[in-house]
C-alpha positions in Angstrom: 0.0 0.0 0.0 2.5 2.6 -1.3 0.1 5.4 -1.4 -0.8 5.1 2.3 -1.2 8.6 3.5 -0.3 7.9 7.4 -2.3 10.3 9.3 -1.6 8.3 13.2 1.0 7.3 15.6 1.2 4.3 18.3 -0.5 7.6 20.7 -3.8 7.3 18.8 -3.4 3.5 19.6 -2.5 3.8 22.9 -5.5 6.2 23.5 -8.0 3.8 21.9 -6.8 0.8 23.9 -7.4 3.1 27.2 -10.3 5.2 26.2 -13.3 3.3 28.4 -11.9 3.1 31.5 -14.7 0.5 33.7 -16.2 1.8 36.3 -18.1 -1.8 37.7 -20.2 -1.8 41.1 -19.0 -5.1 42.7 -21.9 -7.1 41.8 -20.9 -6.8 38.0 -16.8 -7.6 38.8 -17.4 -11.3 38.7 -19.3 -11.5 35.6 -16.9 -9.0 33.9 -14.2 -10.8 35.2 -16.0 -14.1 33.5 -16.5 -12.1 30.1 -12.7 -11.0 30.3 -10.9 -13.9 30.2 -7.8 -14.4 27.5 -9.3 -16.9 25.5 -12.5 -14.3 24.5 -10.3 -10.9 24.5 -9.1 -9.3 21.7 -5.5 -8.7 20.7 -6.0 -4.7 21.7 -7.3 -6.1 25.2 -4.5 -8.4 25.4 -2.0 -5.6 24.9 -3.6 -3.5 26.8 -2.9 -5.6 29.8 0.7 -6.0 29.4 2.7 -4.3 31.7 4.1 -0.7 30.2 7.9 -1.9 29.1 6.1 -4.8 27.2 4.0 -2.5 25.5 6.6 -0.3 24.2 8.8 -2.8 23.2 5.7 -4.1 20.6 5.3 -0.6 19.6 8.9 0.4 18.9 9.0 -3.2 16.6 6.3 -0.9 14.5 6.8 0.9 11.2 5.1 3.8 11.0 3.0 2.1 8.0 2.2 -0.9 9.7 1.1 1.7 13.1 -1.1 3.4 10.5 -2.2 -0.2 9.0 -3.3 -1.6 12.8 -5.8 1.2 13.7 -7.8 -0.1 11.2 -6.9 -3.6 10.9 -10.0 -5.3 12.6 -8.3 -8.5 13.4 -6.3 -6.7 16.7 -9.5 -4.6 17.7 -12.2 -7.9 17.4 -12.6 -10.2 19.8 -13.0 -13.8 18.7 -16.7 -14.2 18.6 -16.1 -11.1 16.0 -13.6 -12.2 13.1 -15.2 -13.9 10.3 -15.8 -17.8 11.2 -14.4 -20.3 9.3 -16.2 -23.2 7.3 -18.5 -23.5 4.6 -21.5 -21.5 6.2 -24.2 -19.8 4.5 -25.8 -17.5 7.4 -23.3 -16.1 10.2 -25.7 -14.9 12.8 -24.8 -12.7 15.6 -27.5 -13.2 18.0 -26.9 -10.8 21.4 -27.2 -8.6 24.0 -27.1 -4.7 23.8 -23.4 -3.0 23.6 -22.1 -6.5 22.3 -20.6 -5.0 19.3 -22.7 -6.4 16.8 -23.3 -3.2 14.4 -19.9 -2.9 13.9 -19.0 -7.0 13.1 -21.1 -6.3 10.6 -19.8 -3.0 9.5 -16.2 -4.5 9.3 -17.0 -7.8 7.6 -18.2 -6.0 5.0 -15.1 -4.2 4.5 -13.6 -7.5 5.1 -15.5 -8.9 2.3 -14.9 -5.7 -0.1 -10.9 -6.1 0.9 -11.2 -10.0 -0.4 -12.5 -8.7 -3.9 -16.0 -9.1 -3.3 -17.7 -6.2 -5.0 -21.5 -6.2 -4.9 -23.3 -6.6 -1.5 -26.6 -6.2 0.0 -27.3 -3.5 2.9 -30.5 -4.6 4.9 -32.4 -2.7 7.6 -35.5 -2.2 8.7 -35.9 0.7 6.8 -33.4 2.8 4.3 -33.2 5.3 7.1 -31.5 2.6 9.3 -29.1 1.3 7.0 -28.3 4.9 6.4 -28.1 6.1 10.0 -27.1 3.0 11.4 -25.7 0.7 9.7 -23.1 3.1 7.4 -23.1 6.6 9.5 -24.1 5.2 13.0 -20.9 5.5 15.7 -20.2 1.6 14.3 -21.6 2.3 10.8 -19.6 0.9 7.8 -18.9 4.5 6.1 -17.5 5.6 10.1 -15.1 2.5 10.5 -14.0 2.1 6.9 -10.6 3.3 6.3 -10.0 6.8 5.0 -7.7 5.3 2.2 -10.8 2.9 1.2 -13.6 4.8 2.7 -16.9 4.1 0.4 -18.9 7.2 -0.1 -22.4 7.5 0.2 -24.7 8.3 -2.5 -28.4 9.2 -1.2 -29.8 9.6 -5.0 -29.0 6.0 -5.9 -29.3 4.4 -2.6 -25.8 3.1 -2.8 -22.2 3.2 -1.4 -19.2 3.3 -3.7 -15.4 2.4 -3.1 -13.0 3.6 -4.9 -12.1 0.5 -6.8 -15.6 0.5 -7.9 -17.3 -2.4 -5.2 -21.4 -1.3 -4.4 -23.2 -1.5 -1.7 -27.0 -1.4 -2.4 -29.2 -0.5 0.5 -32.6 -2.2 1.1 -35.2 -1.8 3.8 -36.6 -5.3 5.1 -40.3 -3.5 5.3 -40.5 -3.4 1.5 -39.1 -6.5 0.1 -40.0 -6.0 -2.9 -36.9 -4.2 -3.2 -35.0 -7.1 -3.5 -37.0 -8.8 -6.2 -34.7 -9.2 -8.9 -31.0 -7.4 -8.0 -28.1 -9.9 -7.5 -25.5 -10.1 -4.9 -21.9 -11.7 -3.8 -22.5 -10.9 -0.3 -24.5 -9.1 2.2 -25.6 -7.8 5.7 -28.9 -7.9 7.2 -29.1 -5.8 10.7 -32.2 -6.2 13.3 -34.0 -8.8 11.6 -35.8 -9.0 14.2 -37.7 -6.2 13.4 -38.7 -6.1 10.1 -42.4 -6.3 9.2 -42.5 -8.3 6.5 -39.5 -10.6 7.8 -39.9 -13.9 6.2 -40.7 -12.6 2.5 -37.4 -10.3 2.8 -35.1 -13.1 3.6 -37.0 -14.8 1.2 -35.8 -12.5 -1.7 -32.9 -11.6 -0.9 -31.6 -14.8 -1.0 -33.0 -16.0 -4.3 -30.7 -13.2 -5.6 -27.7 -14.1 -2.9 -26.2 -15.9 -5.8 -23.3 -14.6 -7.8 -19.3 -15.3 -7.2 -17.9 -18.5 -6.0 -19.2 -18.5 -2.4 -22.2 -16.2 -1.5 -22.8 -15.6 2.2 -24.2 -13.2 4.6 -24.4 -11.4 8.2 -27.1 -11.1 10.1 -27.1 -9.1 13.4 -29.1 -8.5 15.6 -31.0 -8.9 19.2 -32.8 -12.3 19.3 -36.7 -11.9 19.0 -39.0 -15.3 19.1 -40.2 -14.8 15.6 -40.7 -18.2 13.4 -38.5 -17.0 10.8 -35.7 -16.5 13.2 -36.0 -19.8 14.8 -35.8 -21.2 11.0 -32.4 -18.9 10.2 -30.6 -19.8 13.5 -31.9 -24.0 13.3 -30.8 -24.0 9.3 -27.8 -26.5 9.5 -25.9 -23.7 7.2 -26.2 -21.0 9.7 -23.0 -20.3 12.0 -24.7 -19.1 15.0 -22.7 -16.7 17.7 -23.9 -16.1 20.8 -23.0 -13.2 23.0 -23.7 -10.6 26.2 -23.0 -7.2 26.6 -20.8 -8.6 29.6 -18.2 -9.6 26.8 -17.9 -5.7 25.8 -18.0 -4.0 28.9 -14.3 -2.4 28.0 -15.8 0.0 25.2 -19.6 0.7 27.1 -20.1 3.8 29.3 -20.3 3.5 32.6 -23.7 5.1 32.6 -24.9 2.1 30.3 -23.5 -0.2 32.2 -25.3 1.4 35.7 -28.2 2.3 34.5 -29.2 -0.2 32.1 -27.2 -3.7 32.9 -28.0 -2.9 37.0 -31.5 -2.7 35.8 -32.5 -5.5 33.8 -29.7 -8.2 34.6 -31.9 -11.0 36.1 -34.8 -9.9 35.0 -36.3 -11.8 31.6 -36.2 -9.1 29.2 -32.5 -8.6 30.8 -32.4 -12.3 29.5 -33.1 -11.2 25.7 -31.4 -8.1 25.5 -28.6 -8.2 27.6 -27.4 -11.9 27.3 -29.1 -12.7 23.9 -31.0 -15.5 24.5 -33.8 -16.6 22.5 -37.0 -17.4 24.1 -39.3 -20.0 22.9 -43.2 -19.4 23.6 -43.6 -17.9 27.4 -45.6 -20.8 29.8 -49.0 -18.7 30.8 -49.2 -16.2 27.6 -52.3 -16.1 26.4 -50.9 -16.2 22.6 -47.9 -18.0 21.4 -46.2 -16.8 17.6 -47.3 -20.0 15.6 -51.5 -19.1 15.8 -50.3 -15.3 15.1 -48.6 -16.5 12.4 -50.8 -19.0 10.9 -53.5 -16.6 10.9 -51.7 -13.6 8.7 -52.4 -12.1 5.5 -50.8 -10.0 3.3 -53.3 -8.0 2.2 -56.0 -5.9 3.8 -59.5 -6.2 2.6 -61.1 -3.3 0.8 -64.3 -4.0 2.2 -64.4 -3.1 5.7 -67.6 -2.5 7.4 -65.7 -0.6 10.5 -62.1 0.6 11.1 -61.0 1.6 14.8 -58.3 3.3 16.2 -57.6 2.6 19.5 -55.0 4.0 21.8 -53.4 3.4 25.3 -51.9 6.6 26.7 -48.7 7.8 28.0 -49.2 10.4 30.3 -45.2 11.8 30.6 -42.5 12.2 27.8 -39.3 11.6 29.6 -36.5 8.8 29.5 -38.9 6.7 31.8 -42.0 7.3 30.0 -44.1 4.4 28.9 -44.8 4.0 25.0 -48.1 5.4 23.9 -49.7 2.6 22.2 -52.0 3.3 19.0 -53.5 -0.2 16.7 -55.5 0.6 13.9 -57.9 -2.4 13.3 -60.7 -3.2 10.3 -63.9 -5.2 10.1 -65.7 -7.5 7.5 -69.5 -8.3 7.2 -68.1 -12.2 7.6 -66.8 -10.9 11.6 -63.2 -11.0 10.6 -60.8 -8.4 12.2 -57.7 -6.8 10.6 -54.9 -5.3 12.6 -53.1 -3.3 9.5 -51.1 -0.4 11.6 -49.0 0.0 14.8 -48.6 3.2 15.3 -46.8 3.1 18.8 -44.1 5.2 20.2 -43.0 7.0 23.4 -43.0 10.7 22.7 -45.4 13.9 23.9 -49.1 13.6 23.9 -49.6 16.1 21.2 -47.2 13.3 19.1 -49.1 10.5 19.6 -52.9 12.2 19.7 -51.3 13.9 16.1 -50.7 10.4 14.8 -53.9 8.9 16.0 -55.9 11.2 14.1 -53.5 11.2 11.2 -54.1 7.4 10.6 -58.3 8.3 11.9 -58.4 10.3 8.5 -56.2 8.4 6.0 -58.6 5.6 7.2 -61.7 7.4 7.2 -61.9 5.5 10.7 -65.1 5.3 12.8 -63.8 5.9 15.9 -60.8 6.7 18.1 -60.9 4.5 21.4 -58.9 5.2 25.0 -59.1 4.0 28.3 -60.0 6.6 31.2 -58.1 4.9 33.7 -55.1 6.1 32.3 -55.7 9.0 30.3 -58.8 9.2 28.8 -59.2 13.0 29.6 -56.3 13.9 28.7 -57.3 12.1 25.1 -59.6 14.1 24.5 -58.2 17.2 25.6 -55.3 16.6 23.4 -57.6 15.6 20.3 -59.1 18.7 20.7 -55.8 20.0 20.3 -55.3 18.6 16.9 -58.0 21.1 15.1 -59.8 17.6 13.8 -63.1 15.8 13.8 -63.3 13.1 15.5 -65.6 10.6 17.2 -64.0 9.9 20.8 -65.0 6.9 22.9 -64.1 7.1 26.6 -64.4 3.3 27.9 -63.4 2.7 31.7 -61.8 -0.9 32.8 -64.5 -2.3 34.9 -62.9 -6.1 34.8 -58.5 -6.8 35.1 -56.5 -7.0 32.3 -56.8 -10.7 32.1 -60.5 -10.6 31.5 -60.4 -8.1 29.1 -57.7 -9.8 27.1 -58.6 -14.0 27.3 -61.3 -13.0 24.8 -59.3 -11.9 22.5 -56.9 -14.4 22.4 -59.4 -16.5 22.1 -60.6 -15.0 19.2 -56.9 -15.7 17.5 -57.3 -19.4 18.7 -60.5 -19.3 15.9 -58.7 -17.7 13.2 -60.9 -14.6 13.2 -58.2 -12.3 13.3 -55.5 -11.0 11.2 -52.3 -9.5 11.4 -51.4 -7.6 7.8 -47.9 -8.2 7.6 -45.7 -8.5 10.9 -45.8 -6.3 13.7 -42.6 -7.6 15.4 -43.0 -5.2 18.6 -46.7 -5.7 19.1 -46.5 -9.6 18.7 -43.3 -9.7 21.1 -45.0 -8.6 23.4 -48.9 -10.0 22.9 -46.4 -13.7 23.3 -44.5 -12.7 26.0 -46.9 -10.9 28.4 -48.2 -13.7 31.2 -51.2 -12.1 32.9 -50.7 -10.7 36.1 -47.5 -8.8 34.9 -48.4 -5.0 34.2 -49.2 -5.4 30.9 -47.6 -3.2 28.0 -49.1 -0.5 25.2 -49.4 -1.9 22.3 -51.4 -4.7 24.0 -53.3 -2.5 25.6 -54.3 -0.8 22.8 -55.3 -3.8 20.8 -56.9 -5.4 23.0 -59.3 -2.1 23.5 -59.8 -2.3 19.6 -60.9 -5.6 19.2 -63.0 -5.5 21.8 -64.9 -2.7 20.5 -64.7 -4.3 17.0 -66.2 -7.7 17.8 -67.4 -8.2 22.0 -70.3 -6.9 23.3 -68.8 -4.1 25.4 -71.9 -4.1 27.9 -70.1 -4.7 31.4 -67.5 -1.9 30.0 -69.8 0.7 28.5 -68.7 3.9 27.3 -69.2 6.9 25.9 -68.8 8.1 22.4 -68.2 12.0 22.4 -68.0 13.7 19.3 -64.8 16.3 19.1 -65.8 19.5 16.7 -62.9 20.9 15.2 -61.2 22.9 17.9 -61.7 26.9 17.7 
């Protein structure tokens, strides 16, 4: 590499191998101490443990083009879960916790991959705006890690990255897999698969066109979610599954991450999922398990619905603790099937949410909007009146628990008389993994207000439908 312009010193090394200093509360030592041992550490973490005469000596055995070379050469920086495996694998999947260091595997086996010759790949998000944000700009984004002498540059008006020898990366979002009907690729990276709405038909295409060169392959990354077409990727004899915690990457996570959020949820089951990575099969005591959902969905959404609902379960606060605000848009046919076509859940201000409830109220030309008064119903309707719309408001008030309300409803899925329009990853996460009993979340909630409204008799919860004039 001749025309390496060297930009760094062994100081820029040095200050990387030292720039997360752990700060651990003593119930976290043991675990780090577990996660930190030689044979799972990295070549930087190994140096960085040396004593300070052994360090120098392997610095001063540098040239100033090979210092310049190991700041970027991945294979001193990853630990071993992170370097590419070996073996004749189809699928690598990264399954982990937060602050693992999954984003930027990926990242880097591309540039891997591009390094080896490769030159057409696959860049797969949940939407373009993740691969862009994410995936190539994020902190561990491809385009932020790359090089600077083989840095690919973005270009937004083709929905591509370009190296300088010419290799393309084409970017894809995993709700609209229609996308990747058609283009061909050596290699590729799918991140949060998880996530993706229309999961199984996106994997699906990309990888009839995964299918050019002499070995096609991909990455996926992301935190396990108990969806059927993850169990299928991770059970496939070609996949090369790796497993990891955030535990393993404590040396590069802030100490506020690692008291606020590992103190919080270690031990807990979601601290299960997202902290240790662990897939969870079907919860004993939900009330709904993925494989009904799933044989149940369509799609497509009828065009002849005889009612459409929007139904929403308040957030009250918008801070760093605050609740999401659930909102489920659901439709109804004259044979007394019920679609649920649109999630519009999210944690942000009431005058956000109550906006996009009656934002998706008008592109549906929806009946009604639906909230519960236990947790605020008033302040619904003070903040639809907000909006400067229409709308007909029903106030209903929780007369029987949360398990009453909701075993008819999953009955209802048990008959096959509801529909889920594509995936809805969050909602059906949790609709499988709530056990009643538990406080049980939004986007539950808020369905479970819809379909009852939709297709029960509402008699022992009766409420009142007020209709809000346009706000003067």
């Amino acid at each position: 590499m001749n025309s390496l312009a060297l930009e760094h010193s062994t100081l820029d090394i040095r200050e990387a191998l030292t720039a997360n200093p752990i700060k651990l509360s003593d119930d976290l030592s043991e675990k780090h101490q577990i996660a930190l041992q030689a044979n799972n550490m990295s070549n930087a973490e190994l140096v960085a443990r040396l004593p300070k005469e052994d360090q120098d000596a392997f610095f001063n055995s540098l040239t100033a083009e090979q210092t310049e070379l190991l700041l970027y050469d991945w294979s001193f920086w990853a630990r071993p879960k992170q370097r590419i495996p070996e073996g004749a694998w189809y699928l690598w999947f990264i399954m982990s916790g937060r602050g693992f260091g999954k984003t930027r595997t990926g990242a880097e086996t591309i540039i891997e991959w591009q390094r080896r010759g490769y030159g057409i790949f696959a860049l797969i998000g949940q939407t373009t705006a993740d691969v862009r944000d994410v995936m190539l700009h994020g902190e561990s984004g491809l385009i932020t890690v790359a090089p600077p002498y083989n840095r690919p540059r973005y270009i937004a008006s083709k929905r591509q990255i370009e190296w300088p020898n010419g290799a393309k990366g084409f970017i894809y979002s995993g709700d609209e897999p229609d996308q990747l009907r058609g283009p061909q690729h050596h290699k590729g990276w799918v991140d949060e698969p998880g996530k993706f709405k229309y999961l199984e038909d996106c994997i699906d295409m990309f990888e009839l066109g995964l299918r050019i060169g002499d070995n096609p392959q991909y990455i996926a990354t992301g935190t396990p979610k108990p969806r059927p077409t993850i169990k299928k990727m991770v059970e496939d004899p070609s996949t090369y599954l790796t497993l990891g915690s955030s535990f393993e990457n404590l040396s590069n996570l802030s100490s506020r991450f690692i008291e606020r959020v590992i103190k919080k949820y270690d031990g807990t089951r979601i601290g299960e999922q997202e902290l240790y990575g662990k897939l969870f099969s079907d919860v004993a005591g939900a009330l709904w398990n993925h494989e009904v959902i799933q044989k149940h969905k369509v799609n497509a959404r009828p065009t002849d619905f005889i009612r459409i609902v929007v139904a929403i379960d308040p957030s009250v606060t918008d801070n760093e603790r605050s609740d999401e605000a659930g909102i489920i848009t659901a439709g109804l046919t004259a044979e007394g099937h019920a679609y649920v076509f649109a999630d519009d859940s999210r944690k942000c201000h009431p005058s956000i949410w109550s906006g996009l409830a009656v934002k998706r109220y008008k592109k549906e030309q929806a009946d009604l909007v639906v909230a519960e008064t236990n947790n605020g119903g008033d302040l619904v309707e003070m903040v639809l009146q907000t909006t400067g719309s229409k709308v007909n408001f029903k106030k209903v008030h929780a007369a029987r628990g949360k398990r009453l309300r909701a075993e008819p409803i999953s009955t209802l899925y048990d008959k096959g008389v509801v529909h889920h329009v594509g995936d809805f990853p969050e909602l059906e996460s949790e609709m499988c993994e709530w056990v009643p009993g538990e406080d049980s979340p939004n986007r539950l909630d808020a369905l479970v207000w819809c379909l009852t409204e939709l297709m029960l008799d509402d008699t022992d919860e009766p409420g009142e439908i007020v209709p809000i004039k346009r706000f003067l």
